[in-house]
N, C-alpha and C positions, 0 to 999 in steps of 0.2 A: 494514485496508481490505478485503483478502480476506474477512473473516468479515461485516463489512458487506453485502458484495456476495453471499455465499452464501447470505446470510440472505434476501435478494428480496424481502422484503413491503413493504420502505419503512418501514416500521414502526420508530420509534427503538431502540434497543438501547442497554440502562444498559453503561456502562464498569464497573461490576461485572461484569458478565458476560461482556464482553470480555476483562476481565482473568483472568477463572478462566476460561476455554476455553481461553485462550492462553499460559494460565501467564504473565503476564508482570504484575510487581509494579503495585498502580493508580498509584503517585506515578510510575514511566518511565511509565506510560501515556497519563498525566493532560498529562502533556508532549509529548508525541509526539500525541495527539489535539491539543492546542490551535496545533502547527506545520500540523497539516493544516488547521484551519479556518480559519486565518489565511490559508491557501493557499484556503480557497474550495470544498476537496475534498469538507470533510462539515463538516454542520448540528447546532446541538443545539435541543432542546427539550427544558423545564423542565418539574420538577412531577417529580408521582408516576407518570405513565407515559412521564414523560421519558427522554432519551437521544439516543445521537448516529446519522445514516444518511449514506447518499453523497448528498452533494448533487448530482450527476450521474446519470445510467447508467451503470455499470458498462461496457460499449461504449465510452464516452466521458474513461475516466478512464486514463490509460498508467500505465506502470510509472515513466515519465520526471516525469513530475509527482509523483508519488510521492515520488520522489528528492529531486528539487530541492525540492520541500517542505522536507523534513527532512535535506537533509545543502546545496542548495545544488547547484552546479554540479556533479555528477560527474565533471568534466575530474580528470585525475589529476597535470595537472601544472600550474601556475600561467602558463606563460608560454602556453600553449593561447588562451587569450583575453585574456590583460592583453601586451602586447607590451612592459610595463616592468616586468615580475615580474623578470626576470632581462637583466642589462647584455648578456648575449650572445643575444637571441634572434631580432637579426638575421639573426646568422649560423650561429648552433645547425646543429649536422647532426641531432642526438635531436630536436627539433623536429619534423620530421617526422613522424617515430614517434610522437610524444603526438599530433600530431592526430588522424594517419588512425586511431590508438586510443580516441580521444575519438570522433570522427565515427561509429565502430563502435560503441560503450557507447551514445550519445547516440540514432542506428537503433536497436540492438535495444530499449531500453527504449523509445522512440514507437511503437516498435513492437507492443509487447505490452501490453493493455489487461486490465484488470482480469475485462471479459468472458473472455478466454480463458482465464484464469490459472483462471475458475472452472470455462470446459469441463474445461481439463486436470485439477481437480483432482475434477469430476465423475467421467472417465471414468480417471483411476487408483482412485478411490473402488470403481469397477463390475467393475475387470478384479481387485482385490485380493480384495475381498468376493465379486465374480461375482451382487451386490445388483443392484437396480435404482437409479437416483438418487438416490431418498428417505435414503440413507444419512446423508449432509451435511447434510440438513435438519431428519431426527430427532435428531440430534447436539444441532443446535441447540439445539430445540426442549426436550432434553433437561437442556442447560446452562441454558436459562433458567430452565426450574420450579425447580431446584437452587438456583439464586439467588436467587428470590423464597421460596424456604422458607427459606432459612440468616435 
């Protein structure tokens, strides 16, 4: 999703080339892209300059939705929202504790949208390199010709 979102042109972007920028084998990919579209996150189109983009802005996409995409409820404990996960959570005193830790997970990822995640990862790009922006972008740009020659 991050590299979607850093990529900015709208432009679809082949899961080949998500997968070698990110190192991460196409068949986990192939998997994990189809939980996100199913969620609505990102679109594909077909053909030869096919591929997949954020179906949203960037702005408008959390880290929370992310989440729940692909893993479901981030609650860490089951009786958090089923109140019949567990025969004692009536009276649970840990109870507690999983919510207000749930309710903290549940904030900070609504919290953090894909937009920031790309400032932050702009401006760790600019204080590391001491580059201008374009660093992330040539990256890109770079991984793609890579892909389209292989």
């Amino acid at each position: 999703m991050l590299y979607l979102a850093l990529r900015g042109d709208g432009r679809p972007v082949p899961l080949s080339e998500i997968a070698v920028a990110e190192a991460i084998p196409a068949p986990f990919l192939e998997r994990i892209v189809a939980g996100l579209r199913s969620a609505g996150l990102v679109s594909a189109t077909r053909g030869a300059a096919g591929g997949y983009r954020l179906s949203r802005p960037p702005a408008q996409i959390t880290a929370a939705d992310v989440v729940t995409a692909l893993d479901g409820s981030p609650a860490l404990a089951a009786c958090v929202h089923d109140d019949e996960a567990c025969g004692r959570s009536g009276s649970c005193l840990s109870r507690r504790v999983w919510t207000r830790l749930d309710e903290a997970i549940v904030g900070a990822l609504g919290g953090l949208t894909l937009q920031d995640l790309v400032a932050e990862h702009t401006s760790a790009v600019q204080e590391r390199e001491g580059a201008p922006t374009v660093a992330m972008s040539t990256c890109v740009r770079s991984v793609a010709k890579e892909t389209r020659m292989a």
